[in-house]
GUKE-293725 format. One record per residue (C-alpha): residue number from 0; z, y, x; residue in three letters. Coordinates in pm, 1 decimal, always signed. Each point is the difference from the previous one (the first is absolute). Layout:
<rs>
k / w / v / u / r
NUM / Z / Y / X / ALA
...
</rs>
This chain:
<rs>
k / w / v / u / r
0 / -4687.4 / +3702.9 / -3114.5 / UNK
1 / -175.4 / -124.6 / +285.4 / UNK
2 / +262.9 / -202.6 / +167.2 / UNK
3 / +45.1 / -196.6 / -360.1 / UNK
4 / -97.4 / -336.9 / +151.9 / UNK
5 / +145.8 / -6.4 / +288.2 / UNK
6 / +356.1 / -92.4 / +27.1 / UNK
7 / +216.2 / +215.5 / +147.4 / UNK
8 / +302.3 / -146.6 / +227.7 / UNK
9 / +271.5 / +251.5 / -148.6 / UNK
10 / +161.8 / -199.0 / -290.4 / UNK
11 / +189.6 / +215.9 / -261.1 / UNK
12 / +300.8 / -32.2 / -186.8 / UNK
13 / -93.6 / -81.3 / -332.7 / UNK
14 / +346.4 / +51.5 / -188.4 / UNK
15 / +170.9 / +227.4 / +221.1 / UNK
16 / -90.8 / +416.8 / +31.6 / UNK
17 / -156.4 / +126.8 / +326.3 / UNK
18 / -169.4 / +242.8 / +193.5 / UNK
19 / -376.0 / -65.4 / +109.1 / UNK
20 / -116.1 / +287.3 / +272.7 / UNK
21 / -281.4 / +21.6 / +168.2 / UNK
22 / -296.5 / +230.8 / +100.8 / UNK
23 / -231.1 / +80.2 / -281.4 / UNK
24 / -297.0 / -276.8 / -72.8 / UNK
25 / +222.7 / -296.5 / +182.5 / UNK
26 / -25.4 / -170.1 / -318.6 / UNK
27 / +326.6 / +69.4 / -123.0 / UNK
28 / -104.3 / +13.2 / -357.2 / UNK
29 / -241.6 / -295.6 / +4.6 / UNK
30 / +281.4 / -214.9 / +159.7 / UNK
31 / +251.2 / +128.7 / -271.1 / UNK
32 / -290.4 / -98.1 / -331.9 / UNK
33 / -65.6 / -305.2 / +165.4 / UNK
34 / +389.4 / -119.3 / +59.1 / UNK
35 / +93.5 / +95.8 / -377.0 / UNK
36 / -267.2 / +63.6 / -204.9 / UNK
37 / -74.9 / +290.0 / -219.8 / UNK
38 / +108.0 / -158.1 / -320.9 / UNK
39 / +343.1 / +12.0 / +127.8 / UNK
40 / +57.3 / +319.3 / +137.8 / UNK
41 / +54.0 / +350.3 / -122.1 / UNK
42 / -189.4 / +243.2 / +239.2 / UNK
43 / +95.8 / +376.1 / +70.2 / UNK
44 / -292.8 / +122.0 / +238.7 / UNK
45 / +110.8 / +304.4 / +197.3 / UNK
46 / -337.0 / +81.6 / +123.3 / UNK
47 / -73.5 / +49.4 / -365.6 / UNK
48 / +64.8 / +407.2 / -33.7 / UNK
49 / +90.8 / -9.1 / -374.6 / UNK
50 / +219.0 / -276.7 / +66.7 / UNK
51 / +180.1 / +96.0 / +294.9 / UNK
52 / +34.6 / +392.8 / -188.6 / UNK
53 / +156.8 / -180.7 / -330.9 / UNK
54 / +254.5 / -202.8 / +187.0 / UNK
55 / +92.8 / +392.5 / +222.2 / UNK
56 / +23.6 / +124.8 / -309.4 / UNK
57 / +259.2 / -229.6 / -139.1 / UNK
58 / +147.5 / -283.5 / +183.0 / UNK
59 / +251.2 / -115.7 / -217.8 / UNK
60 / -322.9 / -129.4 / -213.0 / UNK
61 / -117.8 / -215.4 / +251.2 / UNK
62 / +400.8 / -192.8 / -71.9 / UNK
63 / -104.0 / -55.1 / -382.4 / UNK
64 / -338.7 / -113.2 / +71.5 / UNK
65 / +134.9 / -214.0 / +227.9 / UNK
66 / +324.1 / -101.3 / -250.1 / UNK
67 / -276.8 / -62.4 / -314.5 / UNK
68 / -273.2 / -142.3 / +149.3 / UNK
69 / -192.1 / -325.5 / -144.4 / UNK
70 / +227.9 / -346.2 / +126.2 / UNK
71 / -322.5 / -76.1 / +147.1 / UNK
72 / +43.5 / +214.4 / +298.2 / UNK
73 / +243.6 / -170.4 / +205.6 / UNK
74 / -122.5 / +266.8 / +334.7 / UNK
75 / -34.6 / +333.0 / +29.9 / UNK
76 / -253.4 / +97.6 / +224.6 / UNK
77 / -28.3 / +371.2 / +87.8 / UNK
78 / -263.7 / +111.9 / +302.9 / UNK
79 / +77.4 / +226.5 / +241.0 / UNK
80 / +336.9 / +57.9 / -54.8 / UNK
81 / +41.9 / +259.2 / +271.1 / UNK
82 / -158.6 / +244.0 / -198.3 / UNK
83 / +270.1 / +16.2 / -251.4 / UNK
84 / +370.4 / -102.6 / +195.1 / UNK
85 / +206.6 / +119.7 / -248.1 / UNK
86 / -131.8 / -330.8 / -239.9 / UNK
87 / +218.7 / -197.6 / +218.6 / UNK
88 / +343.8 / +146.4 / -142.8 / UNK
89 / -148.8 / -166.5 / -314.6 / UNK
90 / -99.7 / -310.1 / +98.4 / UNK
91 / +348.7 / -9.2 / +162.0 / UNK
92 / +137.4 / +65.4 / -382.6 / UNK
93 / -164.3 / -261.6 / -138.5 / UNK
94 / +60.0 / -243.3 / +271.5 / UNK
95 / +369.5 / +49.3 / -21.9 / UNK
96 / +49.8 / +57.7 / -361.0 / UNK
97 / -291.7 / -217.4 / -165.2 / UNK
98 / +75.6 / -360.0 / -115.6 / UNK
99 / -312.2 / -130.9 / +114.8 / UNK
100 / -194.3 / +258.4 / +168.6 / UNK
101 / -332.9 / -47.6 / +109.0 / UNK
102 / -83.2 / -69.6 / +330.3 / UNK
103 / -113.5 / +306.5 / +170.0 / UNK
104 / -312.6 / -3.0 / +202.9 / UNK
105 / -21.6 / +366.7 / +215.2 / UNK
106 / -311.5 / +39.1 / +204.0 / UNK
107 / -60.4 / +278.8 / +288.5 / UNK
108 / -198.6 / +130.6 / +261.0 / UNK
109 / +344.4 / +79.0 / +221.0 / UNK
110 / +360.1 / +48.8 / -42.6 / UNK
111 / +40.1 / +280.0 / +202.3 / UNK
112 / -70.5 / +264.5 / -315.0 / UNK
113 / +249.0 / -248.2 / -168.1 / UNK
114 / +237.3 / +31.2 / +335.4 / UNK
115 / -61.3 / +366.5 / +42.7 / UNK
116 / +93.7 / +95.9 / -351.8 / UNK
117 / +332.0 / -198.5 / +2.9 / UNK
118 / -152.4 / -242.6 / -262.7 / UNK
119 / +204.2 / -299.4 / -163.6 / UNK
120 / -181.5 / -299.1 / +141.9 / UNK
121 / +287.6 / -225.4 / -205.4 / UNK
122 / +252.5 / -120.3 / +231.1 / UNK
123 / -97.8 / -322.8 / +105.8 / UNK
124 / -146.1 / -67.6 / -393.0 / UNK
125 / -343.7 / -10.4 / +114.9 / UNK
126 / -167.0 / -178.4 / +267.6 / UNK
127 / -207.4 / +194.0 / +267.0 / UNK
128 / -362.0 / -145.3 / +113.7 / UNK
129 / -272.9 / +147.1 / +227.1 / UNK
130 / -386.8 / -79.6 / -91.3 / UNK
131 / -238.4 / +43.8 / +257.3 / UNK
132 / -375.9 / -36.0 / +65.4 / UNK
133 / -175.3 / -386.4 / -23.2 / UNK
134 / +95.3 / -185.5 / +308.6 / UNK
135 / -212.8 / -287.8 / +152.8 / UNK
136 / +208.3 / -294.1 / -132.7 / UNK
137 / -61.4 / +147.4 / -421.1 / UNK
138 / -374.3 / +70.9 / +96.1 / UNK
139 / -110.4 / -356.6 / +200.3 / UNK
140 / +65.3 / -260.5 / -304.5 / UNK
141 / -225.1 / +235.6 / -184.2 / UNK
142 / -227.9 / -35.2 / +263.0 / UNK
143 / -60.4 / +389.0 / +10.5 / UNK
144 / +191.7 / +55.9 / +348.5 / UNK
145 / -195.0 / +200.3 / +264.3 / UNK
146 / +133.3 / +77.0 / +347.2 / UNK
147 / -265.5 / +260.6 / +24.5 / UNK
148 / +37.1 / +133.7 / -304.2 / UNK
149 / +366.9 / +22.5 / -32.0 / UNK
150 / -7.5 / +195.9 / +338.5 / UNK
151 / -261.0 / +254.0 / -113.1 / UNK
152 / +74.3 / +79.1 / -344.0 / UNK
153 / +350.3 / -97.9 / -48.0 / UNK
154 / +171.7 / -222.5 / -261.4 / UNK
155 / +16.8 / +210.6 / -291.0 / UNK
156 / -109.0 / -259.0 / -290.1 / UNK
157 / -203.6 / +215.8 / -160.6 / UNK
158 / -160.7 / +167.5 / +336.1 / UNK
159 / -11.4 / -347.8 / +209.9 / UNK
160 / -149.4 / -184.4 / -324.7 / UNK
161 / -295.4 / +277.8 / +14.2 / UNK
162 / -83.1 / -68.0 / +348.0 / UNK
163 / -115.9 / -306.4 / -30.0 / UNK
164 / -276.6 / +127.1 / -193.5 / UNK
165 / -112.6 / -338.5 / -184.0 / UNK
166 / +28.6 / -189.4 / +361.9 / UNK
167 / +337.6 / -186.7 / -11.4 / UNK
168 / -110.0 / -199.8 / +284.5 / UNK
169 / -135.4 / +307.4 / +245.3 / UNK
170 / +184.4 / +86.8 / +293.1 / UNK
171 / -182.6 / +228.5 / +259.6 / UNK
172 / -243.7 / +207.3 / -118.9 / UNK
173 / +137.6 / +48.5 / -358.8 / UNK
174 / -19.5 / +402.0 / +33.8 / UNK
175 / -327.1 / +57.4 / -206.4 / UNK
176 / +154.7 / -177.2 / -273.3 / UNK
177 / +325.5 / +197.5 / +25.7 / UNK
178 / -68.9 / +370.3 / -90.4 / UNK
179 / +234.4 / +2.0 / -284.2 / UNK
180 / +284.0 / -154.7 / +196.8 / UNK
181 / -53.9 / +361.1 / +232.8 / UNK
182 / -58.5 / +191.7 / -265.0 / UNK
183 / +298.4 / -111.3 / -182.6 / UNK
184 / +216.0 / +14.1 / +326.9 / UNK
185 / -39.5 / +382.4 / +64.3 / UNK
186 / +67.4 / +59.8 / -343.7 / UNK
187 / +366.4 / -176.0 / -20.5 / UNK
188 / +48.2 / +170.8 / +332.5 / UNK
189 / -84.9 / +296.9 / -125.4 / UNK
190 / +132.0 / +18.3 / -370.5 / UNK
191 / +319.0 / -229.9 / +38.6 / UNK
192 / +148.7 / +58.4 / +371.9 / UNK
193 / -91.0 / +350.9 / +43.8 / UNK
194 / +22.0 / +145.3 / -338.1 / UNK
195 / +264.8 / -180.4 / -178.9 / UNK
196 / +242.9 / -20.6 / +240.6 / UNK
197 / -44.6 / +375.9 / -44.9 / UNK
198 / +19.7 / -65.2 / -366.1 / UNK
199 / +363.6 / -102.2 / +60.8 / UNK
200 / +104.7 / +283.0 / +165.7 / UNK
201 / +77.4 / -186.6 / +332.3 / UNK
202 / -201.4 / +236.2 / +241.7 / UNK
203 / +20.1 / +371.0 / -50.6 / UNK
204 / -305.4 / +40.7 / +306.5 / UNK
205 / -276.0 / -210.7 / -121.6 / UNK
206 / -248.7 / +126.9 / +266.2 / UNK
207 / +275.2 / -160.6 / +277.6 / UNK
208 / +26.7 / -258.1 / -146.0 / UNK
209 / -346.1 / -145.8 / -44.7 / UNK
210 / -1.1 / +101.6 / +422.1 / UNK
211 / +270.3 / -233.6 / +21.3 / UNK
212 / -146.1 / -215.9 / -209.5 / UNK
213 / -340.8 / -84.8 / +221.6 / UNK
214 / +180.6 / +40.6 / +285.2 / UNK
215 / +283.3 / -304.0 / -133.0 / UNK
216 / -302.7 / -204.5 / -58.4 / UNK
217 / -105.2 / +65.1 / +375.2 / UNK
218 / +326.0 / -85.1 / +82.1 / UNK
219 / +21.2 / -283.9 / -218.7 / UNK
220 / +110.0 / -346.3 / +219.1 / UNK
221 / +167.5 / +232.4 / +340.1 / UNK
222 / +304.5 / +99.4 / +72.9 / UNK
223 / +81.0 / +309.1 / -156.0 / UNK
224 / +44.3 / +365.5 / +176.1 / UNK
225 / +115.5 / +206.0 / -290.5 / UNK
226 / +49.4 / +318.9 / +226.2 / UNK
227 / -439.4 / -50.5 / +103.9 / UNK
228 / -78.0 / +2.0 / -345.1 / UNK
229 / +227.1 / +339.6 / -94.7 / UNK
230 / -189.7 / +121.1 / +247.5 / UNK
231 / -340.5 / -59.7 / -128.5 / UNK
232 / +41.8 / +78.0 / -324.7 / UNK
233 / +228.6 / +312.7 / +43.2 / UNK
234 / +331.6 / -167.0 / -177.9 / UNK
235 / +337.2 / -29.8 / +148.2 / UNK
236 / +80.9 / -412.5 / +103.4 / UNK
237 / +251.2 / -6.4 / -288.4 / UNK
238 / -279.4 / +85.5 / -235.0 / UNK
239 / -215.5 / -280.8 / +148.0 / UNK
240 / +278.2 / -239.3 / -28.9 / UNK
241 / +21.4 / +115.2 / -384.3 / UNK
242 / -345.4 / -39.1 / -47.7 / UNK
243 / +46.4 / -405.7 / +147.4 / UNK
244 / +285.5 / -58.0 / -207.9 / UNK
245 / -213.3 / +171.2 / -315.2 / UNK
246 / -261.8 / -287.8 / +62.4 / UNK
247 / +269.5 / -251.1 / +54.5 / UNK
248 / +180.7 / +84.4 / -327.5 / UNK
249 / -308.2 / -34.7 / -165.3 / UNK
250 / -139.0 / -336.0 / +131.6 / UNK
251 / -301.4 / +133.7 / +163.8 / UNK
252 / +126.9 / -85.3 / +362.0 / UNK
253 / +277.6 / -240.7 / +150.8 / UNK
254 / +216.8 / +81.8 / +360.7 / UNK
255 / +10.0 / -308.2 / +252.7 / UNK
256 / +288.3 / +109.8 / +187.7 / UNK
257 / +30.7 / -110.2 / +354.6 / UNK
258 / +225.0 / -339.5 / +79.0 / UNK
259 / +330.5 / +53.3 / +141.6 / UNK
260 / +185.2 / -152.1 / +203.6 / UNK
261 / +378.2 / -50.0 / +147.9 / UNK
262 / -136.0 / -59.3 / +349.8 / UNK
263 / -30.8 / +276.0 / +232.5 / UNK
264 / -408.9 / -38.5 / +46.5 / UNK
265 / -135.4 / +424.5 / -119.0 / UNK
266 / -253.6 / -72.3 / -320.2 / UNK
267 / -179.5 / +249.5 / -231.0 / UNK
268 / +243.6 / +196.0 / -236.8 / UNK
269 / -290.2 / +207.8 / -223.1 / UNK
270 / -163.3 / -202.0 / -257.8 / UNK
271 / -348.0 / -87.6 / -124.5 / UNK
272 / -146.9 / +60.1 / -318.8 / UNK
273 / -263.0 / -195.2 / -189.9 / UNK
274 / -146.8 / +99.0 / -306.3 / UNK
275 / +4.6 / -261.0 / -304.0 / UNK
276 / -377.0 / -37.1 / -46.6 / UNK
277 / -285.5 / -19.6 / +324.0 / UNK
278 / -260.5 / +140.4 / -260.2 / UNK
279 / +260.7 / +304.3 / -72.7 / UNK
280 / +39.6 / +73.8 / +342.1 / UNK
281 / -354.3 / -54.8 / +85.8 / UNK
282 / -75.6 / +268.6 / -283.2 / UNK
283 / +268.6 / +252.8 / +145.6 / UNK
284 / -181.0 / -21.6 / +381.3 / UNK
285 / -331.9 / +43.7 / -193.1 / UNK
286 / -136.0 / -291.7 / +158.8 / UNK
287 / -122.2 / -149.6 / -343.9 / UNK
288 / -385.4 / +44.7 / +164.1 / UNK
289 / +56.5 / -162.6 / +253.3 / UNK
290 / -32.2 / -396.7 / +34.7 / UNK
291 / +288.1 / -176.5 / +152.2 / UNK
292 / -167.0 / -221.7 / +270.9 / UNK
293 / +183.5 / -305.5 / +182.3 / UNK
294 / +90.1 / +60.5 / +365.9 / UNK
295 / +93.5 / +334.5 / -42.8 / UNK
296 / +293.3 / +191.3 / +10.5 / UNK
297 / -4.8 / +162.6 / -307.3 / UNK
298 / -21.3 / -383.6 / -185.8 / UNK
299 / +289.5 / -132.8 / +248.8 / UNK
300 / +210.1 / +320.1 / -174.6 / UNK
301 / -124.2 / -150.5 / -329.3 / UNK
302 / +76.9 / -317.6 / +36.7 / UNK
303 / +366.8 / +43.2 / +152.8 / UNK
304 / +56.3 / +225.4 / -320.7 / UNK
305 / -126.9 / -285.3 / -253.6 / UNK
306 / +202.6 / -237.4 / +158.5 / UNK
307 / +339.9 / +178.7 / +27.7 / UNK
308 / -88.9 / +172.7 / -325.5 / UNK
309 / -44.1 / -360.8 / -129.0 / UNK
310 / +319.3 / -158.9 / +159.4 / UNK
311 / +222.2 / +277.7 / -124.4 / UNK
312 / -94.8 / +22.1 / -364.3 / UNK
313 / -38.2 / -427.4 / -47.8 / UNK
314 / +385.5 / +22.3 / +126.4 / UNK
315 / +87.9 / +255.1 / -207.2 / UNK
316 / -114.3 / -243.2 / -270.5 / UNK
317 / +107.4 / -328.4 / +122.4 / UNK
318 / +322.2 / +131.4 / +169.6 / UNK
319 / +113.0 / +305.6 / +71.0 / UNK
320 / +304.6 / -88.3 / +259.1 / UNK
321 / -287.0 / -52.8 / +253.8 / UNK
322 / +38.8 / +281.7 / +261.4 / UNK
323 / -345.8 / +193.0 / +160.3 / UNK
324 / -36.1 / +197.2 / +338.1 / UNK
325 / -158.6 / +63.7 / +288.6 / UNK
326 / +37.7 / -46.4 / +375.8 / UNK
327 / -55.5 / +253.6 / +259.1 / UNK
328 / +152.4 / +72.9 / +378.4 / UNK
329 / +28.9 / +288.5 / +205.9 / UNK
330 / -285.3 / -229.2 / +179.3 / UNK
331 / -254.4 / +28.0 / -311.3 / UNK
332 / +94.0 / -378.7 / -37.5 / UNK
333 / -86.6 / -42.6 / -352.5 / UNK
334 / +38.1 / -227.3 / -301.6 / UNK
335 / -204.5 / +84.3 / -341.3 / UNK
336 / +247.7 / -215.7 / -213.4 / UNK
337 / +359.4 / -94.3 / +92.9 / UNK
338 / +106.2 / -218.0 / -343.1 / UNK
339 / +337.0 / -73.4 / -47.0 / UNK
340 / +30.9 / -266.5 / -261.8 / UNK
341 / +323.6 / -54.4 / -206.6 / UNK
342 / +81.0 / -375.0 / +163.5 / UNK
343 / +11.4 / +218.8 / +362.7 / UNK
344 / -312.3 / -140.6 / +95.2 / UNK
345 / -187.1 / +272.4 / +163.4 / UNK
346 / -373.4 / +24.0 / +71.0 / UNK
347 / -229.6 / +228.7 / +227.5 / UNK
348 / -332.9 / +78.0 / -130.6 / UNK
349 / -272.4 / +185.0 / +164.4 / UNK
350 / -278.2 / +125.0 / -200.2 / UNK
351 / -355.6 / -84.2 / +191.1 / UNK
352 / -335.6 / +22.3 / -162.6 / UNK
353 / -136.5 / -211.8 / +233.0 / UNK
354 / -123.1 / -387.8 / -41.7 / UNK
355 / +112.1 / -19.3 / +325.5 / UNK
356 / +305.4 / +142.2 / +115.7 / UNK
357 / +92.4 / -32.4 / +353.2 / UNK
358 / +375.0 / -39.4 / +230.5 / UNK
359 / -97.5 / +367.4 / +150.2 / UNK
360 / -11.2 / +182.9 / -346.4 / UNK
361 / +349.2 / -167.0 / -152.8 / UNK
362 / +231.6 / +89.0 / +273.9 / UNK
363 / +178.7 / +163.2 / -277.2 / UNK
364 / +121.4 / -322.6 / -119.3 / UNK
365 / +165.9 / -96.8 / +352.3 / UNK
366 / +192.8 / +323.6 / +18.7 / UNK
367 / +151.7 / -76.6 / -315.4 / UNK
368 / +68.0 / -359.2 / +103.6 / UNK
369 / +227.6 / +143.1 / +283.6 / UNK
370 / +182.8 / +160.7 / -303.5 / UNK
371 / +31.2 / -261.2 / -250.5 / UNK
372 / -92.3 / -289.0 / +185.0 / UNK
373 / +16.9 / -239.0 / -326.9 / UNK
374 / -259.7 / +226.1 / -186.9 / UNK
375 / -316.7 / -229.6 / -86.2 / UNK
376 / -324.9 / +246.8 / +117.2 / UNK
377 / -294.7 / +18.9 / -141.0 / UNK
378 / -326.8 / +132.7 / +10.1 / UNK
379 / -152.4 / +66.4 / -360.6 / UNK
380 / -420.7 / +16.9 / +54.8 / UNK
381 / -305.9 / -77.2 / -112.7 / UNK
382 / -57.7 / -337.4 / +164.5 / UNK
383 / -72.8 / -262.2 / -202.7 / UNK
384 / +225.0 / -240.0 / +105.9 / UNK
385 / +360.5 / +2.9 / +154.2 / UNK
386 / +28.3 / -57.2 / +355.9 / UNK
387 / +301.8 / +37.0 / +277.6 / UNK
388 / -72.2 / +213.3 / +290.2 / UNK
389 / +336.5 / -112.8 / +199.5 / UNK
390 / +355.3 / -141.8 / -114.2 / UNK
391 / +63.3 / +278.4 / -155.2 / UNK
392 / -258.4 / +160.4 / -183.5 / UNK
393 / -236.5 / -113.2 / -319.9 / UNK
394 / -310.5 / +131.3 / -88.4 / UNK
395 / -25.4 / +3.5 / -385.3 / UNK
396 / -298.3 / +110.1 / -255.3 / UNK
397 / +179.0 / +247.8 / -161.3 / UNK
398 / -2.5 / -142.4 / -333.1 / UNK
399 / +200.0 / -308.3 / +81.3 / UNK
400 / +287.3 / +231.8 / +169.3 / UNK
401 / +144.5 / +78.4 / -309.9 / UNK
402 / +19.8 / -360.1 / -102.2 / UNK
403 / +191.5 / -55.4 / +344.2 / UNK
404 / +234.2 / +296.8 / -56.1 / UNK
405 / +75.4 / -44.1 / -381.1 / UNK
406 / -5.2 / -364.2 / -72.3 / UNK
407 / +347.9 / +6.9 / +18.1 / UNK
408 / +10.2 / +181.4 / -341.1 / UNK
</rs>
């Protein structure tokens, strides 16, 4: 609803069945209206209890609605599909038996209740997208891109849209206008991740997990100790590493696994983990209160996780052959962003919110030259211009990095 102007970068099939998952108020449902229409679509809400207890109670009706229906409705669009997996043996009928059979439109909050209960998802019939929060380049031709606010409250539409609280054009300072952006934060925090995921049956300790849950958000951007976080919470590792995969499954979190290499140089083997929204995981560290100010190290956390956040999702758009990780030595050498990009080319990005980043903080970037000496490096920041600080390394306003590593697409 709130996203309806602003156009989204994910382009859907229009003939051809497919999945759409994502977390809950992405905009899944807005992007689906706004790609077909209502006029030609024939909706089955799941969240809708009498609907979703008349299709339980007989399935095989759901096939002659779908065999009878009005010419008109050349898609089938049924929401939150997960909550009813045994509708895909049906949709399966018609799609092998039907003529002409509609073309089926199946939208989700994750895949793993779908996964987990052995569903049908079709056998190649239907295509398979991921929908994510707004990133920068659907928000700036609507002029409604913030930095500041995309790092504080997130890029939920609904949520980020609410924070600018009549001010499209505020940037620092916006908080007194932005109640409802908090407000509705701790409540999708708090009703969706924490209860629902219950709701699904895929955590039987629901005290542990909302432990882990504040402490993943602590941990959100490092390099992960599972065995630390069994500790603190009183769970075996295994359980902690259940509990990652539970908010991988569901889209609420991504791994950036470290970079390997042939050579013989020792790097990082545990992974990090970022969660897919900075409002979300500002809301799980209960930090919502508390202004994100530049120059600190709590907005230099921010502001790595908007722009790998941003980098990973606008490639899962624009192509998803584009390989992610990270760089780390036995030294602490470190890389934010090791991208591997389909062609071979291979680029080196370090994460500084800084206008100013110096040789002394990016020696990152020459450690991984040693390994891959044709990698282009790159310093994404908040300087307003691009500048070289030697042969080897640019200096980039972040923005214009993504034009530099995707203009190829």
């Amino acid at each position: 609803m709130a996203s309806k102007n602003i156009d989204r970068i994910l382009k859907l099939p229009l003939k051809h069945s497919f999945f759409l998952f994502g977390p809950r108020q992405v905009g899944k449902t807005t992007l689906i209206k706004n790609s077909f229409g209502l006029d030609s679509c024939l909706i089955y809400d799941l969240l809708i209890p009498e609907e979703l207890r008349r299709l339980k109670m007989n399935p095989g009706r759901f096939r002659d609605e779908i065999i009878y229906r009005d010419s008109k409705y050349t898609h089938v669009f049924i929401d939150e599909v997960q909550k009813l997996p045994e509708i895909l043996d049906e949709i399966h009928y018609l799609l092998e038996n039907m003529k002409k059979p509609p073309a089926f439109i199946l939208s989700g909050s994750s895949a793993r209740k779908l996964k987990r209960s052995n569903a049908n998802m079709l056998g190649g019939r239907a295509f398979s997208f991921s929908l994510f929060g707004l990133t920068h380049l659907e928000l700036m031709p609507s002029s409604k891109f913030s930095l500041y606010r995309s790092l504080e409250f997130g890029s939920l539409p609904a949520i980020y849209l609410l924070s600018m609280g009549g001010d499209e054009n505020a940037e620092v300072g916006v908080r007194e206008q932005s109640q409802d952006a908090i407000l509705a934060l701790r409540s999708y925090v708090n009703t969706y991740i924490k209860e629902e995921i219950q709701m699904e049956a895929l955590v039987r300790n629901l005290d542990a997990f909302t432990e882990f849950l504040k402490l993943a958000a602590d941990e959100n951007t490092n390099v992960l100790n599972y065995s630390n976080i069994a500790s603190d919470i009183g769970v075996s590792s295994a359980t902690v590493k259940e509990y990652y995969q539970i908010l991988e499954d569901t889209l609420l979190g991504f791994y950036l696994r470290p970079y390997s290499s042939r050579l013989r140089k020792k790097l990082s083997k545990h992974p990090k983990f970022y969660f897919f929204d900075t409002g979300v995981a500002r809301a799980l560290q209960q930090k919502l209160s508390l202004e994100l100010t530049p120059k600190t190290k709590e907005f230099g956390k921010a502001f790595e996780h908007f722009v790998i956040k941003e980098f990973i999702y606008t490639a899962n758009y624009l192509n998803p052959d584009y390989k992610f990780s990270y760089y780390r030595t036995e030294n602490n050498a470190e890389v934010d962003l090791i991208i591997e990009a389909p062609t071979g080319k291979v680029f080196a990005v370090e994460v500084k919110a800084s206008d100013t980043p110096k040789n002394s903080e990016l020696k990152g970037l020459k450690s991984f030259k040693t390994l891959v000496p044709k990698a282009s490096l790159i310093c994404a920041s908040l300087a307003e211009k691009r500048y070289k600080l030697d042969e080897d390394i640019w200096v980039y306003p972040w923005q214009e990095v993504f034009d530099v590593v995707f203009k190829q697409v």
